[in-house]
C-alpha positions as CSV (number, residue, x, y, z in Angstrom):
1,X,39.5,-29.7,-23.8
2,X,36.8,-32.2,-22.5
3,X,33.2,-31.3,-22.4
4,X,31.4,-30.6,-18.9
5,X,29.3,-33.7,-19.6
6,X,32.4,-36.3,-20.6
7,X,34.0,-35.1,-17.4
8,X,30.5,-35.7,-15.5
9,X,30.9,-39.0,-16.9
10,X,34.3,-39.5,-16.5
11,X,34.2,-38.4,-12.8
12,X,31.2,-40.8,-12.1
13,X,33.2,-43.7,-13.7
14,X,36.0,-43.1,-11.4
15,X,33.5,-42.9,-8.0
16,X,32.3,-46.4,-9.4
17,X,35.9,-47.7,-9.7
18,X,36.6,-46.8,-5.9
19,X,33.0,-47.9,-5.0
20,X,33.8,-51.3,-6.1
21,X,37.5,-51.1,-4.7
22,X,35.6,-50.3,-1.2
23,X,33.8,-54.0,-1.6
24,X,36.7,-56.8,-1.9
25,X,36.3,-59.9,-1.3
26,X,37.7,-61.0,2.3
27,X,38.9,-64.0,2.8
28,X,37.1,-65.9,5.9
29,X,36.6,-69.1,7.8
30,X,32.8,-69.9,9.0
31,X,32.9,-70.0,12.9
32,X,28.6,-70.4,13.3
33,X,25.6,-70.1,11.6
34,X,22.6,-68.3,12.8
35,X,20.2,-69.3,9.7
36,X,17.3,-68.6,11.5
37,X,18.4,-65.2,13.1
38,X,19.9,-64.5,9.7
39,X,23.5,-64.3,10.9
40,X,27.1,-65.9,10.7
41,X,30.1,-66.0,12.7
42,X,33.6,-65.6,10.4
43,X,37.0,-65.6,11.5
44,X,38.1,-63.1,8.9
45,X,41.3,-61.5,7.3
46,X,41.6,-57.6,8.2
47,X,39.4,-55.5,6.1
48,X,40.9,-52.3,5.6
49,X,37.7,-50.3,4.1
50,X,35.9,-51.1,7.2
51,X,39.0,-50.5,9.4
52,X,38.7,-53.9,10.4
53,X,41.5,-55.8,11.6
54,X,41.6,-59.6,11.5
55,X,39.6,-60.9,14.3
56,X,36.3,-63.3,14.9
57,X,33.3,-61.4,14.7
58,X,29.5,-61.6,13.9
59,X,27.8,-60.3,10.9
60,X,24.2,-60.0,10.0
61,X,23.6,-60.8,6.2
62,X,21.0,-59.4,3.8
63,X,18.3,-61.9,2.9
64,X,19.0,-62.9,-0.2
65,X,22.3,-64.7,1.5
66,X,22.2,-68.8,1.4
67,X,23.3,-69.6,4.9
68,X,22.0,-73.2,5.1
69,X,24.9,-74.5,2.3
70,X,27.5,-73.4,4.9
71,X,29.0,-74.8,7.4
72,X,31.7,-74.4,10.2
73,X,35.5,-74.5,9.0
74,X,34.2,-73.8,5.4
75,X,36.7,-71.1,4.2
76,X,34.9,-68.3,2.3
77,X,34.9,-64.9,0.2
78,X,32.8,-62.4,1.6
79,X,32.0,-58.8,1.3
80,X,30.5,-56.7,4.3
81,X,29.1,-53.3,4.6
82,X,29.2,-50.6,7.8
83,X,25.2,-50.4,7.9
84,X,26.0,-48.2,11.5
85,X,24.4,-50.3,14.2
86,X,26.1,-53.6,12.6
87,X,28.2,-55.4,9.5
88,X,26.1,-57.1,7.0
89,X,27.4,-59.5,4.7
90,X,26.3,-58.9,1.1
91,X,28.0,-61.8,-0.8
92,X,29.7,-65.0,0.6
93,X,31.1,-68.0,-2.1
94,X,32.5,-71.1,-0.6
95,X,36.3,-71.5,-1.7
């Protein structure tokens, strides 16, 4: 039988797992850049943990994102988060 504190941990390993499965990587194509409103349009893939199908759309990025290295038709990998008034992009590499 496991301890209550190996299941804690075990259980909290698991929420990480899905936590991570909730964050693919998407893959993209850069429509526009909005560096200085910190923004960028991609034509993306669907994205089933945001109940996203494939469409164009705009996303707001967190600042830490490198926007001026992109440009349109670069295709991409990107993750995005629900942040409830928009999506915000929290990683994007070039392919």
């Amino acid at each position: 039988m496991l301890s209550k504190k190996l299941t804690t941990v075990l259980v909290r390993a698991a929420e990480a797992r899905q936590a991570r499965a909730r964050l693919e990587l998407i893959e993209g194509e850069v429509v526009a850049v909005g560096e200085e409103a910190g923004c960028i349009t991609l034509a993306h893939a669907g994205i089933p943990s945001l109940s996203l199908p494939p469409m164009t759309m705009v996303f707001a990025t967190k600042y830490w994102i490198q926007l001026d290295s992109l440009r349109p038709g670069d295709k991409v990998r990107f993750k995005a988060l629900d942040q409830g008034d928009s999506y915000v992009v929290t990683v994007i590499e070039s392919n």
